[in-house]
KENU-593433 format. One line per field, with one value per residue (C-alpha): residue in one letter; chain; z, x, y. Coordinates in nm, 3 decimals. Example, Ala and Ser with C-alpha at 12.3 -4.5 7.8 and 13.67 -1.06 7.14 Angstrom:
<recs>
aa <- A, S
ch <- A, A
pz <- 0.780, 0.714
px <- 1.230, 1.367
py <- -0.450, -0.106
</recs>
This chain:
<recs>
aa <- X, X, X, X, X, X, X, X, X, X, X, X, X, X, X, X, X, X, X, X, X, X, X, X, X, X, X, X, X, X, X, X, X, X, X, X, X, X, X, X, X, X, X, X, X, X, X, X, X, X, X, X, X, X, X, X, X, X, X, X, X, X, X, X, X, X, X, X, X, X, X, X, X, X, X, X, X, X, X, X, X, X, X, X, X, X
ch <- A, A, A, A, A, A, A, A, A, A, A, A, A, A, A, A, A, A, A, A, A, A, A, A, A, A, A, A, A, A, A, A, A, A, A, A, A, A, A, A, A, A, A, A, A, A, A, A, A, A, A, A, A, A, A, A, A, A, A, A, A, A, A, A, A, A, A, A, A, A, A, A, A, A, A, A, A, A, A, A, A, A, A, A, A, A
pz <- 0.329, 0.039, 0.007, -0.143, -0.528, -0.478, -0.174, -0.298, -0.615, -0.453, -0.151, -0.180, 0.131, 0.072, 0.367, 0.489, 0.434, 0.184, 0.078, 0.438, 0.588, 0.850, 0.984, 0.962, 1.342, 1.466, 1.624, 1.770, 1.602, 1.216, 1.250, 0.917, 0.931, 0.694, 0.543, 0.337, 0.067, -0.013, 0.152, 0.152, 0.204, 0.513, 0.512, 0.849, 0.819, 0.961, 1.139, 0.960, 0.628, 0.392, 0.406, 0.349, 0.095, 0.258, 0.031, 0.118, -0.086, -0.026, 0.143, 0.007, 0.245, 0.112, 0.201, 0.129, 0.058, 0.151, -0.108, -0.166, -0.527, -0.787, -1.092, -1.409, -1.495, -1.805, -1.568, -1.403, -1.163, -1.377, -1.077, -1.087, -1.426, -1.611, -1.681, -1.865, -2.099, -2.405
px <- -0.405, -0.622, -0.960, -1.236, -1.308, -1.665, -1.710, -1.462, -1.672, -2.013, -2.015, -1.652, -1.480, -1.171, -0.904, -0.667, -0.318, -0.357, -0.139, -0.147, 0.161, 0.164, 0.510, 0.589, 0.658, 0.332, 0.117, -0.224, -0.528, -0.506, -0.739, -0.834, -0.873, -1.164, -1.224, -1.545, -1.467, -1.881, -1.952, -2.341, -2.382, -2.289, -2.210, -2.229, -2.007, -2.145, -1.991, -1.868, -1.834, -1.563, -1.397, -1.069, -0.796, -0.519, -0.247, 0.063, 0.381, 0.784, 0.999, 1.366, 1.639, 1.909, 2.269, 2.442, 2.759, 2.982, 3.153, 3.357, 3.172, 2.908, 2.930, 2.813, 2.473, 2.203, 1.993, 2.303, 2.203, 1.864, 1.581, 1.204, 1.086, 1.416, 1.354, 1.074, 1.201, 1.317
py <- -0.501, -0.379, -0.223, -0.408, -0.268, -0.328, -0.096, 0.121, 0.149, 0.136, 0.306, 0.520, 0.292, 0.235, 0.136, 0.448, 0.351, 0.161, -0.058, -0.114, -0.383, -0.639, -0.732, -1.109, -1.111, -0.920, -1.152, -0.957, -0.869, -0.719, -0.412, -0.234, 0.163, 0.241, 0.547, 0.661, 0.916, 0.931, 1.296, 1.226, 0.869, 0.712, 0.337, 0.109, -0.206, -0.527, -0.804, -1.029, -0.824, -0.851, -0.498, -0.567, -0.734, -0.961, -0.995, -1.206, -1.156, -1.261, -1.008, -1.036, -0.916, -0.696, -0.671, -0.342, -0.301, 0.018, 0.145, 0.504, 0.580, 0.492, 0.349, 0.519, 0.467, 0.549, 0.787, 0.982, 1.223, 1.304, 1.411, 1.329, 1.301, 1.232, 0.866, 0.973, 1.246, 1.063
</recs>
């Protein structure tokens, strides 16, 4: 679930947990929790109104493997910001 770039833009809605996920095996009502960042405006939603972004994508499964060690690799052990150093 995505906010709307209009509103967002416009009015300073924008949806809370953004991107927000729906499990493939939930079946109830998808309920959007709005949020507007516009401290001296306030905005009332209608029914009806297009608040909200629905995007579908794949989901891959992964299958891990246990192993005892790591290979080498170009990063190493380099922490946040490493990989963008040189």
């Amino acid at each position: 679930m995505h906010p709307r770039s209009g509103l967002a833009t416009k009015h300073g809605l924008t949806v809370v947990n953004a991107p927000g996920t729906v499990d493939s095996g939930y079946r109830g009502e998808i309920k959007v929790s709005l949020l507007n960042t516009d401290r001296s405006e306030t905005y009332t939603v209608s029914r009806g109104e297009r608040i909200a972004q629905l995007v579908i994508q794949r989901v891959e499964t992964a299958h891990f493997q246990a192993v005892t060690e790591l290979p080498d690799s170009e990063r190493g052990e380099g922490g946040f910001g490493s990989s963008g150093t040189h």
